[in-house]
C-alpha positions as CSV (number, residue, x, y, z in Angstrom):
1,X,0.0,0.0,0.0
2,X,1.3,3.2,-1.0
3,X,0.8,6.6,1.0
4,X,0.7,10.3,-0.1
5,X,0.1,13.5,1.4
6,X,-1.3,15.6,-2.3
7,X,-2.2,19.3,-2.4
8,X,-5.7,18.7,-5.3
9,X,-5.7,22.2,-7.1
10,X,-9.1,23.6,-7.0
11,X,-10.3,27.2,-8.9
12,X,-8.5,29.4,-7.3
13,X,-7.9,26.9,-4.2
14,X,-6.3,24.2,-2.9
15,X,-7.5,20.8,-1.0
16,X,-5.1,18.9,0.9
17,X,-5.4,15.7,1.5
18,X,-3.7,12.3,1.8
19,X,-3.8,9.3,-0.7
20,X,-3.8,5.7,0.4
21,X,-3.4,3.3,-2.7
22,X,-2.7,-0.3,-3.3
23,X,-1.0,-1.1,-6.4
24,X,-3.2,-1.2,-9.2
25,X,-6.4,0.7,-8.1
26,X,-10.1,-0.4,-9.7
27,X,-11.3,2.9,-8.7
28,X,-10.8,5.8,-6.3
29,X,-13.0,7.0,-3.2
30,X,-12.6,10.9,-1.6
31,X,-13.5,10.5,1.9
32,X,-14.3,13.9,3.7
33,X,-14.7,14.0,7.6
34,X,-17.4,16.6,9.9
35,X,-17.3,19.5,11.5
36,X,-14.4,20.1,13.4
37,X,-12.7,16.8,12.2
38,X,-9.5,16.4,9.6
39,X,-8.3,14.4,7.0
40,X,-5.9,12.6,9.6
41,X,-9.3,11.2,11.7
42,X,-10.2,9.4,8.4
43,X,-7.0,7.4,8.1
44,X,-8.4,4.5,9.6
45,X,-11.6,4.4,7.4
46,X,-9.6,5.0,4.6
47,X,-7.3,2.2,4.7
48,X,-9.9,-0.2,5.1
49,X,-11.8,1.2,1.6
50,X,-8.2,1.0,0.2
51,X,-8.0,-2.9,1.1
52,X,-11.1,-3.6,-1.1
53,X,-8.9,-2.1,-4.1
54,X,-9.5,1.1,-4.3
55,X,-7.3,4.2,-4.0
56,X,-8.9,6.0,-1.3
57,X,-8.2,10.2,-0.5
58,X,-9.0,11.7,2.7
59,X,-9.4,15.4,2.5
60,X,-9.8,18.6,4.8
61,X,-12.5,20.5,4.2
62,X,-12.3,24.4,4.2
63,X,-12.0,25.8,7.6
64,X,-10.5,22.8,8.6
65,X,-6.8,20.9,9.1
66,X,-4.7,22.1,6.5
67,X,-7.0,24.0,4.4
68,X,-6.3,27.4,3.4
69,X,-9.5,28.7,3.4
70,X,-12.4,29.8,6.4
71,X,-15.1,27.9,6.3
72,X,-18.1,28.8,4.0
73,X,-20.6,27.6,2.0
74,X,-18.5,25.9,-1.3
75,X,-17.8,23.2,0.9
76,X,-18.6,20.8,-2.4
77,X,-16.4,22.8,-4.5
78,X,-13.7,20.8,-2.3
79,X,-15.3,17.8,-2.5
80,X,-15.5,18.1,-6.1
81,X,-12.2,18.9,-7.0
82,X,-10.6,16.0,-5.0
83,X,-13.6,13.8,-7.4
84,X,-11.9,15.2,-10.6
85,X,-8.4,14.5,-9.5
86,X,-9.2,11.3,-8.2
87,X,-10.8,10.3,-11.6
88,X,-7.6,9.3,-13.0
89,X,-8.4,6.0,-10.9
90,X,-12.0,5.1,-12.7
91,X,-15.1,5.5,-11.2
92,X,-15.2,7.3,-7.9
93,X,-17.3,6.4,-4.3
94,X,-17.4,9.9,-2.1
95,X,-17.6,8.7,1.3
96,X,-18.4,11.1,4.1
97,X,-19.0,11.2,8.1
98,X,-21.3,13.6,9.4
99,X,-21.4,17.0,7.3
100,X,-19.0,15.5,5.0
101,X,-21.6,12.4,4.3
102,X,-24.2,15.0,3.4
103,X,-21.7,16.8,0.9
104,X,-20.9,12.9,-0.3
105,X,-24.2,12.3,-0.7
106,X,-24.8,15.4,-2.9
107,X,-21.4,15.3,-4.8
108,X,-21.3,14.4,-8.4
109,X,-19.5,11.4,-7.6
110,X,-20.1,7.5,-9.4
111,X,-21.5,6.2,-5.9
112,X,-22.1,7.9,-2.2
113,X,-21.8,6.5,1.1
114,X,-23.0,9.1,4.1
115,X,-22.0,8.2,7.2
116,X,-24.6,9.7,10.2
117,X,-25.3,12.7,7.1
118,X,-27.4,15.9,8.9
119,X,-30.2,15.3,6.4
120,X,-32.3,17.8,8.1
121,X,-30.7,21.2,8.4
122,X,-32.9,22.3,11.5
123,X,-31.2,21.6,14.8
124,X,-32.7,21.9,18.0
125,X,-30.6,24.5,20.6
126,X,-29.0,21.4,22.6
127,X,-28.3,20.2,19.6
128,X,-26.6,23.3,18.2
129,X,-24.8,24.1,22.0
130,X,-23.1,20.7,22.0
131,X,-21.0,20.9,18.5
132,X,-20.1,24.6,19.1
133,X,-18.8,23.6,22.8
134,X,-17.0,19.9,21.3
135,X,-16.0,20.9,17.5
136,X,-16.0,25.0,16.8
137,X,-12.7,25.5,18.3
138,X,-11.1,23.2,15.5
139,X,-12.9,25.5,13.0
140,X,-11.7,28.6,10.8
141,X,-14.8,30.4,10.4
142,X,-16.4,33.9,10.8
143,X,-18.7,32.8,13.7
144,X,-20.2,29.4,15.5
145,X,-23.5,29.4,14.4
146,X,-22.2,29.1,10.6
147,X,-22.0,25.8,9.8
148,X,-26.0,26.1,10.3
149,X,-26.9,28.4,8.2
150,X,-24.4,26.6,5.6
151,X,-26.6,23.0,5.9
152,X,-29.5,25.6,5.0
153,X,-27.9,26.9,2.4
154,X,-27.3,23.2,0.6
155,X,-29.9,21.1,-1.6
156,X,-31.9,18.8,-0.4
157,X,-30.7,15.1,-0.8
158,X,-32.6,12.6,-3.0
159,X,-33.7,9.2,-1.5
160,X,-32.0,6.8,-3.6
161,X,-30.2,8.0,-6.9
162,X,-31.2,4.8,-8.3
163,X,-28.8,2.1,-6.2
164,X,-25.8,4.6,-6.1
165,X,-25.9,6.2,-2.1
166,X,-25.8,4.5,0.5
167,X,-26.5,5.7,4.3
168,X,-25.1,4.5,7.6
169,X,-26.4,6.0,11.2
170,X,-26.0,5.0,14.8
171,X,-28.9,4.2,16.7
172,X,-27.8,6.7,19.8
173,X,-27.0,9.1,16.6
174,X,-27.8,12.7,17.0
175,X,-31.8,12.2,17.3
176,X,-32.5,14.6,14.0
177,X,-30.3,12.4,12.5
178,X,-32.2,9.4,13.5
179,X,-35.2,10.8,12.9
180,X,-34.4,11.8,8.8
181,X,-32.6,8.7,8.6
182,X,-35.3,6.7,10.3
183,X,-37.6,8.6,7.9
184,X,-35.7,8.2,4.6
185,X,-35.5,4.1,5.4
186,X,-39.5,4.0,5.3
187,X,-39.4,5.7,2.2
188,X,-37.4,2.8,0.7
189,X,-33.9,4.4,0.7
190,X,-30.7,2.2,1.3
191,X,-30.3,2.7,4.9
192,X,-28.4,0.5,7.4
193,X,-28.6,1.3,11.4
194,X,-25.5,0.6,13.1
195,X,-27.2,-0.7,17.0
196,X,-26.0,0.9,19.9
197,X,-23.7,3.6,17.1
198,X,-23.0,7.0,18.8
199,X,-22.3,9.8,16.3
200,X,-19.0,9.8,16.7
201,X,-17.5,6.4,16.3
202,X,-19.8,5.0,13.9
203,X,-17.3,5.4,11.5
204,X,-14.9,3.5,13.3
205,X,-16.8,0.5,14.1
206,X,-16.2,-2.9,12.6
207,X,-20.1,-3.1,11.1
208,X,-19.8,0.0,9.3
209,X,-16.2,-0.9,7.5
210,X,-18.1,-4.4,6.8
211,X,-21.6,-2.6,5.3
212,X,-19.1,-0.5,3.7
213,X,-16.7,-3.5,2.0
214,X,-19.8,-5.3,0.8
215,X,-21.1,-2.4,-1.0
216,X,-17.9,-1.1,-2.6
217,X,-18.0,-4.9,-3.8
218,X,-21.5,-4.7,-5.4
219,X,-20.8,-1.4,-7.2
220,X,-16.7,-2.4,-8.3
221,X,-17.1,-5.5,-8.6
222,X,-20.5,-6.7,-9.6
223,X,-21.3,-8.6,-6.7
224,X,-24.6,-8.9,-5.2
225,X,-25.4,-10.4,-1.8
C-alpha cells in the first residue's frame, strides 16, 4: 500500500489531503470527515476502503486541518475537486462522516456513502450548544452558528439515486439524525442502522467498514449479496 500527502488544485484553491493506494487501483474513493474533524481522523476508514482495491483520499474541508480557506458555503467545491483528481483511478465512491456524508451524498460522484449525514438542516438548541462547545474551536470560520446556516444553504438530498448512495447511522445518533434517517429508510432508501452507534464512532466500528466493504463490492465488482 502506497501513502501520499497531495495538495488537489481547485479554482482558485487548494484541497489537501492524503492518498492511500494499493498497487493497481479499480477505482478511487474521496472521503471527507465533519465539523471540526480532519483528513488525519479518516485514516483509519480509509485504509480499510483501500483494502477492497480502491485508491482511497481523505481530505480537509475548508476551515479545517490544512485548508487554506475559512469555512463557508462551497464546501462541495472541495469535494468536487478532490472527485476530478481522483478520476484518474476510474469511477469514484465519495464517502463522508457527518457533514462530509451530506456533501458525499450530494457530490457528483459515481457512488455515495454518508456516514450519520445531517439530512435535516434544522437543529434543535442542545443540539446546536453541544458541536459549538466539542468541535467550533477546530474551525476557521467567521462565527459558531455558521456551519447552520451553511446545511440551509445546501440542496436537499434525494432518497436513492437509483442504487448509487448508501447511508449508515448510529442508533444513539444525533436524534435529527435518527429521525431523517429513520424517515428516509421507510421511504425505501438504502439505509443501514448501526445498533448501539454514537455519532461519533460509527465510523470507526467494525459493522460500518463491513456494510461499507460489501457495497464497494457490489458497485466495483459486480457482486450482489
Amino acid at each position: 500500500m502506497n501513502i501520499e500527502r497531495v495538495e488537489i488544485k481547485g479554482r482558485g484553491f487548494q484541497v489537501p489531503g492524503i492518498l492511500v493506494s494499493p498497487a493497481s487501483p479499480k477505482g478511487a474513493a474521496v472521503i471527507a470527515h465533519g465539523y471540526g474533524g480532519c483528513k488525519e481522523e479518516l485514516l483509519g476508514l480509509a485504509w480499510r476502503v483501500a483494502e477492497q482495491g480502491l485508491a482511497a483520499c481523505t481530505i480537509d474541508l475548508r476551515g479545517h486541518g490544512e485548508h487554506q480557506l475559512t469555512m463557508d458555503d462551497e464546501f462541495l467545491a472541495d469535494m468536487g475537486a478532490a472527485i476530478r483528481y481522483c478520476r484518474k483511478f476510474g469511477k469514484v465512491v465519495a464517502i463522508g462522516h457527518s457533514l462530509g456524508g451530506r456533501l458525499a451524498l450530494l457530490s457528483d460522484a459515481d457512488y455515495a456513502i454518508g456516514i450519520s449525514p445531517p439530512l435535516d438542516p434544522d437543529y434543535c438548541a442542545r443540539t446546536r450548544e453541544l458541536l459549538h462547545k466539542v468541535r467550533s474551536y477546530r474551525v476557521k470560520q467567521e462565527r459558531p452558528s455558521a456551519v447552520f446556516d451553511y446545511l440551509k444553504s445546501l440542496p436537499p438530498t434525494s432518497s436513492d439515486r437509483s442504487g448509487r448512495t448508501l447511508i449508515i447511522y448510529g442508533s444513539r445518533d444525533v436524534a435529527e439524525i435518527v429521525v431523517s434517517c429513520n424517515d428516509l429508510k421507510a421511504k425505501g432508501g438504502n439505509v443501514l442502522r448501526i445498533e448501539e452507534a454514537r455519532h461519533g464512532d460509527t465510523h470507526q466500528l467494525e459493522s460500518t467498514f463491513s456494510a461499507i466493504a460489501d457495497q464497494l463490492a457490489m458497485w466495483f465488482d459486480g457482486r450482489r449479496e
